[in-house]
N, C-alpha and C positions, 0 to 999 in steps of 0.2 A: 644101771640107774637105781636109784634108790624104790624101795616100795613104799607107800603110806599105808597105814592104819589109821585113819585119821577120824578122830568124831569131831566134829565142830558145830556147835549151834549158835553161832553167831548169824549177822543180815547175811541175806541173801544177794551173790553178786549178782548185779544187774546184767542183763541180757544188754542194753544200750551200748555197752562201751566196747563190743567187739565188732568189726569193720570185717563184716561178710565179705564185701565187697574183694578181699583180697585172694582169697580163696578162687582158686581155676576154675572153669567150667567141669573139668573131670577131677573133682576132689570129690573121695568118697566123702556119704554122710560121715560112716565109722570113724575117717579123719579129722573132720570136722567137728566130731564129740571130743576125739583125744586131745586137741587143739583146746577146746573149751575146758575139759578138765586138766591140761597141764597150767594152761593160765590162771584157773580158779586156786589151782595148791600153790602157784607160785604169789600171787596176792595174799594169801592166804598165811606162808612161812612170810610175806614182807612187813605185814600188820604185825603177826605174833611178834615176831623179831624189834620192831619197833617200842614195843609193852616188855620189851626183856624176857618174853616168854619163850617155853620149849612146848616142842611137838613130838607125839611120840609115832613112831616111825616102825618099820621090819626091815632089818639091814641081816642077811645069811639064814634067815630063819629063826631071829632073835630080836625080840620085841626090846626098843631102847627109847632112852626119853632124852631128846637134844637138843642143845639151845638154838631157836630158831634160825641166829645170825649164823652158824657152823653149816646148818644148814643147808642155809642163800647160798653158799659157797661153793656145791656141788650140783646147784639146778642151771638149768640150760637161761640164758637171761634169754624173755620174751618181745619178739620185733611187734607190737603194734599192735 
């Protein structure tokens, strides 16, 4: 999977709109952050992508700047 480098100062995604509830009784925390931070980059390329904008990204150990929609393309789509 892809690596980011990502600087973004845009809002802050809300905590509200993730459904804890889905999450097992033995899901690690560690999980549950990966989970948060996979969903935040993937909102995150769906916004820029929407503005026509590109992200720049570390793909092989080589810093690249990609348009956001190329992107979308290769991230895992998010259930919920």
């Amino acid at each position: 999977m892809t690596k980011f480098g990502l600087l973004y100062s845009g809002r802050a995604m809300a905590l509200d709109d993730i459904n804890t509830s889905s999450f097992s009784p033995n899901t690690s925390f560690g999980e549950r952050i990966l989970y948060g931070v996979q969903k935040a980059l993937r909102k995150l390329a769906e916004e820029t992508a929407m503005k026509g904008g590109s992200l720049v990204v570390k793909i092989d150990g080589e810093i690249k700047e990609v348009p956001a929609k190329e992107l979308l393309k290769t991230l895992p789509e998010q259930g919920g």
